[in-house]
Backbone as XML, in Angstrom:
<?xml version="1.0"?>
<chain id="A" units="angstrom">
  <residue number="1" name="UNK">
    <atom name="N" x="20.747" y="17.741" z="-5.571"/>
    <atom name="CA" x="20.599" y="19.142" z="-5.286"/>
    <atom name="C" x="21.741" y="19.978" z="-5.858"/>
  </residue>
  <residue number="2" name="UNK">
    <atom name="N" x="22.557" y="19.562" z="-5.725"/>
    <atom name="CA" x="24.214" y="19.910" z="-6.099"/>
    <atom name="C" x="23.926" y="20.473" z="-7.787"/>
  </residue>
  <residue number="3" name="UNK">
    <atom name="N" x="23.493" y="19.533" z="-8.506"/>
    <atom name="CA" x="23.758" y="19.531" z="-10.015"/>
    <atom name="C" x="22.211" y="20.429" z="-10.562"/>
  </residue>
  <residue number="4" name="UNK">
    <atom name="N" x="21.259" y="20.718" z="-9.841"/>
    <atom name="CA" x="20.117" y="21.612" z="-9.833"/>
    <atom name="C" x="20.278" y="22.754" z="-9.531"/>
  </residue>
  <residue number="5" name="UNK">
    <atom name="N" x="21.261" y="23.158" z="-8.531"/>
    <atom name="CA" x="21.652" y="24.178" z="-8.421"/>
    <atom name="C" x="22.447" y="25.140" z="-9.237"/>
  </residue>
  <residue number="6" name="UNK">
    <atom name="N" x="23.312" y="24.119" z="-9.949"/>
    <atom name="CA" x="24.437" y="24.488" z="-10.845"/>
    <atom name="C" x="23.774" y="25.021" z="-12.214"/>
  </residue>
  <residue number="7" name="UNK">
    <atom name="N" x="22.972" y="23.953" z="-12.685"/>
    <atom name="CA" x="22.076" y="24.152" z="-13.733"/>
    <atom name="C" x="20.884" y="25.699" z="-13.890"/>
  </residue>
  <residue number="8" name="UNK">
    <atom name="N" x="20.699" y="25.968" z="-12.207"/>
    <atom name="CA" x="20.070" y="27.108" z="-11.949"/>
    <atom name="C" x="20.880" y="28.671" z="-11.845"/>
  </residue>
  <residue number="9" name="UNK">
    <atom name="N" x="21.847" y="28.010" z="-11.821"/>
    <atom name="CA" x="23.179" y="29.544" z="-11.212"/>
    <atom name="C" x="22.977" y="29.275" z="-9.895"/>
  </residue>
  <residue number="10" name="UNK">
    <atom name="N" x="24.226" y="30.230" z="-9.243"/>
    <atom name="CA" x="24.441" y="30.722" z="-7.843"/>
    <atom name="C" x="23.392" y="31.687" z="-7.236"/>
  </residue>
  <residue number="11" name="UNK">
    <atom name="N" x="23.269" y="32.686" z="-8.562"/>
    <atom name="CA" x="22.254" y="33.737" z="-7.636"/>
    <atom name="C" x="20.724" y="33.191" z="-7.574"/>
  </residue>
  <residue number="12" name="UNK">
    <atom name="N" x="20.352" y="32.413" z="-8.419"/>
    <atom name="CA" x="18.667" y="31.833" z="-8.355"/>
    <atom name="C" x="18.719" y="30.836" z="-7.318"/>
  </residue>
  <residue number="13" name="UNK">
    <atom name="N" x="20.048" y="29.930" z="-6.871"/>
    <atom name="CA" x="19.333" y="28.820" z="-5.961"/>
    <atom name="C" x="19.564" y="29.284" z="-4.452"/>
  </residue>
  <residue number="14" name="UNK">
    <atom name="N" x="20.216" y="30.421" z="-4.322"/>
    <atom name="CA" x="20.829" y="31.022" z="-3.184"/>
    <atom name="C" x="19.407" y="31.775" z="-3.012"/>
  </residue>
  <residue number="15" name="UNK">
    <atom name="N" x="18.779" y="32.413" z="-3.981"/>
    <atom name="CA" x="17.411" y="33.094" z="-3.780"/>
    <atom name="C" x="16.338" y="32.165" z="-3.508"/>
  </residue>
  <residue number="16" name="UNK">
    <atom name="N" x="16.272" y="30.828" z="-3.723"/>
    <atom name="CA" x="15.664" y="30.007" z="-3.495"/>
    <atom name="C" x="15.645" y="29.476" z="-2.045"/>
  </residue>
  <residue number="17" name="UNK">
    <atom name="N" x="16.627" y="29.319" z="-1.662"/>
    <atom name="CA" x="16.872" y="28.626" z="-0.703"/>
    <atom name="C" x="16.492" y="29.944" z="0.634"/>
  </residue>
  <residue number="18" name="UNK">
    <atom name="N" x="16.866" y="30.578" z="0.468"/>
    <atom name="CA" x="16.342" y="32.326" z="1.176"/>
    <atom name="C" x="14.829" y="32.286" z="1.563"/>
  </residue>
  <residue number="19" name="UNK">
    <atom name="N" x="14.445" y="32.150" z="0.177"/>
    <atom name="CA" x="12.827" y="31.973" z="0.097"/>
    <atom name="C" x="12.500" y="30.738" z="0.629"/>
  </residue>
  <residue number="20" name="UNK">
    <atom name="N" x="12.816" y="29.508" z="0.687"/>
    <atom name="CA" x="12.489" y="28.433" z="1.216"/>
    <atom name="C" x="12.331" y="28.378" z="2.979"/>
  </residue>
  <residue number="21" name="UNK">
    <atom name="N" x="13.856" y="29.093" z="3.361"/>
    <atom name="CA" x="13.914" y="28.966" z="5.008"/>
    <atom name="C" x="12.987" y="30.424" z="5.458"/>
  </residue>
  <residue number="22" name="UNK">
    <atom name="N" x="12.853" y="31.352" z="4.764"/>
    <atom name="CA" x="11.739" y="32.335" z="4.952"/>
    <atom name="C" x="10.171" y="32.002" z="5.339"/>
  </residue>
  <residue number="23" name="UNK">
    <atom name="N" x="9.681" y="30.771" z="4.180"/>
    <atom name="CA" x="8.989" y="30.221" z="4.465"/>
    <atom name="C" x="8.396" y="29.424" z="5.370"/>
  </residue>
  <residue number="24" name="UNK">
    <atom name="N" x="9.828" y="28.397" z="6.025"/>
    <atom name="CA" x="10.101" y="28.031" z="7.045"/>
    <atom name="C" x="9.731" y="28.391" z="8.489"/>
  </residue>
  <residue number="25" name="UNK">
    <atom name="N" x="9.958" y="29.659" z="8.452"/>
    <atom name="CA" x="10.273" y="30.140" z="9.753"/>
    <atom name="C" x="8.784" y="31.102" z="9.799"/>
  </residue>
  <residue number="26" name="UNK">
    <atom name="N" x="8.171" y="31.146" z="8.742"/>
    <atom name="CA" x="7.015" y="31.887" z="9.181"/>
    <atom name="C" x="5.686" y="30.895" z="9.075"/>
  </residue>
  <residue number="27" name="UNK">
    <atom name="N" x="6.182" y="29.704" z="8.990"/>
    <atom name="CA" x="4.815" y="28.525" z="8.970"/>
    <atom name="C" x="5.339" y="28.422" z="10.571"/>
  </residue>
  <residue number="28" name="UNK">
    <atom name="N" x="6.619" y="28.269" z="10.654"/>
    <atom name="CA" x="6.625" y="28.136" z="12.599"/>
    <atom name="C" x="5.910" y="29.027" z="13.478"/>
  </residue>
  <residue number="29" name="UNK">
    <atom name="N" x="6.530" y="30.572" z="12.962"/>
    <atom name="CA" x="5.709" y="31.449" z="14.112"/>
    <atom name="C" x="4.593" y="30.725" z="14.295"/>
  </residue>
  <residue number="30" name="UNK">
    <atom name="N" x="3.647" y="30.531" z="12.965"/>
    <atom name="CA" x="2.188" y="30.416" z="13.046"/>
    <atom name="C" x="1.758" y="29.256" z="13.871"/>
  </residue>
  <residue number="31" name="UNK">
    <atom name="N" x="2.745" y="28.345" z="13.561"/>
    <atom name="CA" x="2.231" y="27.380" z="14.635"/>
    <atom name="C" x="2.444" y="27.779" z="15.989"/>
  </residue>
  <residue number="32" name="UNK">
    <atom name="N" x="3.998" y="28.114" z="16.424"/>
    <atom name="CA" x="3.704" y="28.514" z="17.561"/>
    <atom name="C" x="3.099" y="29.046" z="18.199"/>
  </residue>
  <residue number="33" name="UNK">
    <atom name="N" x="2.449" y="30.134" z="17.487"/>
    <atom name="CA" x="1.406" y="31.230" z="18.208"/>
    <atom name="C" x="-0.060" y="30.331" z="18.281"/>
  </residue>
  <residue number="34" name="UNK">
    <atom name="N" x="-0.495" y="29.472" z="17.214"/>
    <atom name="CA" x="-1.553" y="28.694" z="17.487"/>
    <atom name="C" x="-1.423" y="27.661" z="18.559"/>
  </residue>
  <residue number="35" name="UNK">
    <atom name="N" x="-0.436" y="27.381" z="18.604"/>
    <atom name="CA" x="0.018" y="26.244" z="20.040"/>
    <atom name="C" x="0.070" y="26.716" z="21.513"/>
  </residue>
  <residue number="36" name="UNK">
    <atom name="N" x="0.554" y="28.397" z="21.087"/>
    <atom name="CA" x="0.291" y="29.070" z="22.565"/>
    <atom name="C" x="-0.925" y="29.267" z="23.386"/>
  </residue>
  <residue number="37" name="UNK">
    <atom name="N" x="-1.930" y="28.754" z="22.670"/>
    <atom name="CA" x="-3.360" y="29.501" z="22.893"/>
    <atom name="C" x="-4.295" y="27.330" z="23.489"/>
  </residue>
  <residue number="38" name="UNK">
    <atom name="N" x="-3.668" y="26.571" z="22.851"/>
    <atom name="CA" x="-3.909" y="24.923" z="22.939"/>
    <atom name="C" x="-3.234" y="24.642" z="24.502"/>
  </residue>
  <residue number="39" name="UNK">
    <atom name="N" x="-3.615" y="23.093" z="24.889"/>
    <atom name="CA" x="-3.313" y="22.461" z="25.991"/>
    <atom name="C" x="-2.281" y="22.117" z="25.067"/>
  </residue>
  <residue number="40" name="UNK">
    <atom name="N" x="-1.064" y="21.195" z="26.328"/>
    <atom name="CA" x="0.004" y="20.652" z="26.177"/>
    <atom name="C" x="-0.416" y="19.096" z="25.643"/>
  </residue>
  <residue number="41" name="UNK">
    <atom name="N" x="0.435" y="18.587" z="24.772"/>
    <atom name="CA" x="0.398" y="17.326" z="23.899"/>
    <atom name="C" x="-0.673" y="17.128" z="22.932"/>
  </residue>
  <residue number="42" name="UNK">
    <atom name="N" x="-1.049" y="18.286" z="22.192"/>
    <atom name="CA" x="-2.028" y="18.029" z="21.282"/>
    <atom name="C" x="-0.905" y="17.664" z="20.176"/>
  </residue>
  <residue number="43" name="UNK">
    <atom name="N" x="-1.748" y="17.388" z="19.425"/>
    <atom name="CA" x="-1.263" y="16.634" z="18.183"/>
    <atom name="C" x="-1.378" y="17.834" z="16.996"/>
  </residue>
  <residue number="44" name="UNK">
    <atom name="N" x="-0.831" y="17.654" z="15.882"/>
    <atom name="CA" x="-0.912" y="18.650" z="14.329"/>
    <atom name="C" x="-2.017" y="18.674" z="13.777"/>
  </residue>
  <residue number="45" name="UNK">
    <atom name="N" x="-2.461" y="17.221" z="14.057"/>
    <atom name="CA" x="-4.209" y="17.096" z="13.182"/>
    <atom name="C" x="-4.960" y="17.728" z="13.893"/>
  </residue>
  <residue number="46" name="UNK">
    <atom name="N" x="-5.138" y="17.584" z="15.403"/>
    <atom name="CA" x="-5.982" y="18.199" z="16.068"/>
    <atom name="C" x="-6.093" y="19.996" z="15.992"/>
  </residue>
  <residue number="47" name="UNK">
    <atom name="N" x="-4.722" y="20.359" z="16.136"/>
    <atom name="CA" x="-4.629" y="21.684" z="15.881"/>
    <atom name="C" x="-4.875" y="22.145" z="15.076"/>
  </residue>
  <residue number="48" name="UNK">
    <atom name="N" x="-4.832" y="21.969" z="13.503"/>
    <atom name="CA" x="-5.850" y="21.812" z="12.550"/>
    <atom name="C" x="-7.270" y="21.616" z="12.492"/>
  </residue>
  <residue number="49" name="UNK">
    <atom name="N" x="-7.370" y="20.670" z="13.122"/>
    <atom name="CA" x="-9.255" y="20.882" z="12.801"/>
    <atom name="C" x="-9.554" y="21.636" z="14.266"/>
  </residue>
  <residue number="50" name="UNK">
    <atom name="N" x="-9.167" y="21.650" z="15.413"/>
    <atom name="CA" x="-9.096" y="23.373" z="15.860"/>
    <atom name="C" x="-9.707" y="24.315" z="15.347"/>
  </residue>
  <residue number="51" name="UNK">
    <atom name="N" x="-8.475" y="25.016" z="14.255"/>
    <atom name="CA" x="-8.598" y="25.971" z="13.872"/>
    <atom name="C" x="-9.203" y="26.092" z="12.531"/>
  </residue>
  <residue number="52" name="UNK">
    <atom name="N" x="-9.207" y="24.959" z="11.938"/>
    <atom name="CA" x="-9.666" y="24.971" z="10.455"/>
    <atom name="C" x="-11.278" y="24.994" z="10.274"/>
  </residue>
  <residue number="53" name="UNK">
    <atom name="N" x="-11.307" y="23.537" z="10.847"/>
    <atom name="CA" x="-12.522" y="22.859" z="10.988"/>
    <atom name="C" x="-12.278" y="21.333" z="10.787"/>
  </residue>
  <residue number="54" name="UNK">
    <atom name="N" x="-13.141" y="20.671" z="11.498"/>
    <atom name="CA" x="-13.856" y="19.287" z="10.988"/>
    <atom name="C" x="-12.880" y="19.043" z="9.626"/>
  </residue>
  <residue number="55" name="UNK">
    <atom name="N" x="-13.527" y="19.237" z="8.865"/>
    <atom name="CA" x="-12.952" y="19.023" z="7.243"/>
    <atom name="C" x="-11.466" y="18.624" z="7.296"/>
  </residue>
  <residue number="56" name="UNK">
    <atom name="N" x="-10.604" y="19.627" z="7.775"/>
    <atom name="CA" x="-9.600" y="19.719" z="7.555"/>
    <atom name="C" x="-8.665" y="18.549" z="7.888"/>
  </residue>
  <residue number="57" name="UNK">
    <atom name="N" x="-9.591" y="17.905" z="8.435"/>
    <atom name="CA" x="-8.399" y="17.010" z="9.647"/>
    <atom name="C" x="-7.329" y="16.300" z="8.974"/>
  </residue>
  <residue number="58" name="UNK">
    <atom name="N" x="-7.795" y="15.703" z="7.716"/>
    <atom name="CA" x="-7.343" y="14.537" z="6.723"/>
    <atom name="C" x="-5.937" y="15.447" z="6.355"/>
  </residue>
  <residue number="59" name="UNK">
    <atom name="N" x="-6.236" y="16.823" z="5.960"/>
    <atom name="CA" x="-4.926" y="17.268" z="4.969"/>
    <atom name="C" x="-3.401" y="17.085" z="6.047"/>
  </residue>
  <residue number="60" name="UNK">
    <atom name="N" x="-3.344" y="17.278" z="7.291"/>
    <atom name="CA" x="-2.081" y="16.753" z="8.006"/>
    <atom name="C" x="-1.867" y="15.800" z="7.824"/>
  </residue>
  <residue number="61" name="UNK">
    <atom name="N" x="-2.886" y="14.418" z="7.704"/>
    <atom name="CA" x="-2.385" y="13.102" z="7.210"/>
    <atom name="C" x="-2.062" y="12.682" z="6.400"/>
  </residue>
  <residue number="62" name="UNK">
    <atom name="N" x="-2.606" y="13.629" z="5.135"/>
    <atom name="CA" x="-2.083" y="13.375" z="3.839"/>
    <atom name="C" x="-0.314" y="14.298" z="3.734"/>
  </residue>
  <residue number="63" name="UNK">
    <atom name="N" x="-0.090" y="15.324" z="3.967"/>
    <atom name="CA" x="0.917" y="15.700" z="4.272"/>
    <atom name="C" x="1.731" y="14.736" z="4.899"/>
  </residue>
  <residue number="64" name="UNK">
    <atom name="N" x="2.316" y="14.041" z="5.912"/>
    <atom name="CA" x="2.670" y="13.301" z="6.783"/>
    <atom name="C" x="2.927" y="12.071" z="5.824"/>
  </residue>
  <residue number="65" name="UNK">
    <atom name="N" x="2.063" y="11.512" z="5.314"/>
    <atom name="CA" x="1.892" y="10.634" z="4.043"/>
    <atom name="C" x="2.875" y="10.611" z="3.456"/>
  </residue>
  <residue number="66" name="UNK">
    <atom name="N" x="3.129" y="11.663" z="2.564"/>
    <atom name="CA" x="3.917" y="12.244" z="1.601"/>
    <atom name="C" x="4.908" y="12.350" z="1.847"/>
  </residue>
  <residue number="67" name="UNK">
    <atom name="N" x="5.453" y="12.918" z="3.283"/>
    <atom name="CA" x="6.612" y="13.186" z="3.475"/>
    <atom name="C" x="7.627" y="12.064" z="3.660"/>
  </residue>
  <residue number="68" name="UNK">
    <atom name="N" x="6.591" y="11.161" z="4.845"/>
    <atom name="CA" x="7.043" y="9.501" z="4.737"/>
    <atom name="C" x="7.890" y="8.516" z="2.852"/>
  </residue>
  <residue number="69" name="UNK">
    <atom name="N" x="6.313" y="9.027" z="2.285"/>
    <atom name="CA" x="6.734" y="8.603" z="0.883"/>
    <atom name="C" x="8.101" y="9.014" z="0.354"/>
  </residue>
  <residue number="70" name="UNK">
    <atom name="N" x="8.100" y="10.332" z="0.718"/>
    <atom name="CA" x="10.134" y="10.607" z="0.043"/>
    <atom name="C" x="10.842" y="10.208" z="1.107"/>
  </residue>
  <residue number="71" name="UNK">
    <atom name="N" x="10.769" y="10.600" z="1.977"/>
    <atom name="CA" x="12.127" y="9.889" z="2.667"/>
    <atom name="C" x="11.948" y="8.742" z="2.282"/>
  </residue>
  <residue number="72" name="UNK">
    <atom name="N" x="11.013" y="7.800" z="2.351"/>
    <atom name="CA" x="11.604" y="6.260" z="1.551"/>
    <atom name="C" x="12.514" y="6.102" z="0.375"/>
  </residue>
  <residue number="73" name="UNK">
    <atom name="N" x="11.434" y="7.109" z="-0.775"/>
    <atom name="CA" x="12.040" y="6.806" z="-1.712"/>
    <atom name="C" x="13.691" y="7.754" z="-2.091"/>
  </residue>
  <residue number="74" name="UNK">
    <atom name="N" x="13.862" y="8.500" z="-1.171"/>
    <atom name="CA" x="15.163" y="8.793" z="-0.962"/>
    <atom name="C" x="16.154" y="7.857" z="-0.473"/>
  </residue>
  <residue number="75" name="UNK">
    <atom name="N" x="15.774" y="7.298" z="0.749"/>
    <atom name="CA" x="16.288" y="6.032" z="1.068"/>
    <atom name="C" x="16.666" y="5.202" z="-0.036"/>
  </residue>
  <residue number="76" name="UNK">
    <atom name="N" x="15.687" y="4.502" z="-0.615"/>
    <atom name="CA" x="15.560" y="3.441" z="-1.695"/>
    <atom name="C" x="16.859" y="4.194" z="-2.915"/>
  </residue>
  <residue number="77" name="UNK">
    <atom name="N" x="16.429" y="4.779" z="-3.611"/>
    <atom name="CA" x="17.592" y="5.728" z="-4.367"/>
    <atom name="C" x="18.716" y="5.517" z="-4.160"/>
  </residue>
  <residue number="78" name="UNK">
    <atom name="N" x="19.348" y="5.787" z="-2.141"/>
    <atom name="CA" x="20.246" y="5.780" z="-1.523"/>
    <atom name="C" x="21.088" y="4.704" z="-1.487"/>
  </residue>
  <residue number="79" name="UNK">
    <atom name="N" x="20.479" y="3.847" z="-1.376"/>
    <atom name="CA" x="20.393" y="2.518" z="-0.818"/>
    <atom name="C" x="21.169" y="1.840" z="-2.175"/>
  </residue>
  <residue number="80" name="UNK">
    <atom name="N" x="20.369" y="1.699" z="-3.241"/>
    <atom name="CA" x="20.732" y="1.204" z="-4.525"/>
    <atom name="C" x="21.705" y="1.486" z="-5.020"/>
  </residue>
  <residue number="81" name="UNK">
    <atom name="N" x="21.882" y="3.021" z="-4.837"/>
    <atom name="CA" x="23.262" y="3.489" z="-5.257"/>
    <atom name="C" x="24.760" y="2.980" z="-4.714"/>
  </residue>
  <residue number="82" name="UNK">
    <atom name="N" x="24.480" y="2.860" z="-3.355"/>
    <atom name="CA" x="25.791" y="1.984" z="-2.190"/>
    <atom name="C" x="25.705" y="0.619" z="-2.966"/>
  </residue>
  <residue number="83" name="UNK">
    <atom name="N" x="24.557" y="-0.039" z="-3.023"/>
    <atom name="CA" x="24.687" y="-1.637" z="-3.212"/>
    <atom name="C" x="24.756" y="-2.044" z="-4.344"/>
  </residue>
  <residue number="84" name="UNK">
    <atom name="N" x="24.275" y="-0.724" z="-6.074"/>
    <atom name="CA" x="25.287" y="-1.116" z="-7.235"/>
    <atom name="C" x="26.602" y="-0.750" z="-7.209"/>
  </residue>
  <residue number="85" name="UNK">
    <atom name="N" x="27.367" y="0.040" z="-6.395"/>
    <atom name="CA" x="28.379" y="0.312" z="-6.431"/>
    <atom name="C" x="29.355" y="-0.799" z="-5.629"/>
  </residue>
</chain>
């Protein structure tokens, strides 16, 4: 991140990162406000096909998927780097 940033300037990754936690914080409202209206201990998928529909259910799992997939392969990266060194 360090050397992406640098490569980008100060003022583009600082605008980035602005825009990123912006983003952040307005996928939360939305959930929260959709969660206010649900019973207690529903799940992300469910709240999704909730509100989406039927269809939708899969795309939280595939999300979830994905996210799993990098943190591994962040890990793995991580990992290699300590144990060639």
């Amino acid at each position: 991140m360090p050397l992406t940033s640098v490569s980008i300037g100060f003022s583009n990754s600082l605008y980035a990162l602005l825009g990123i936690a912006t983003l952040m914080l307005l996928s939360s409202f939305v959930q929260a406000d959709l969660l206010r209206f649900e019973k207690s201990g529903i799940s992300f998928a469910t709240l999704v096909s909730n509100n989406l529909g039927e269809k939708y259910r899969i795309l939280p799992s595939i999300i979830k998927c994905l996210l799993f997939y990098s943190l591994l392969a962040s890990y793995i990266t991580g990992a290699s780097t300590i144990l060639s060194g």
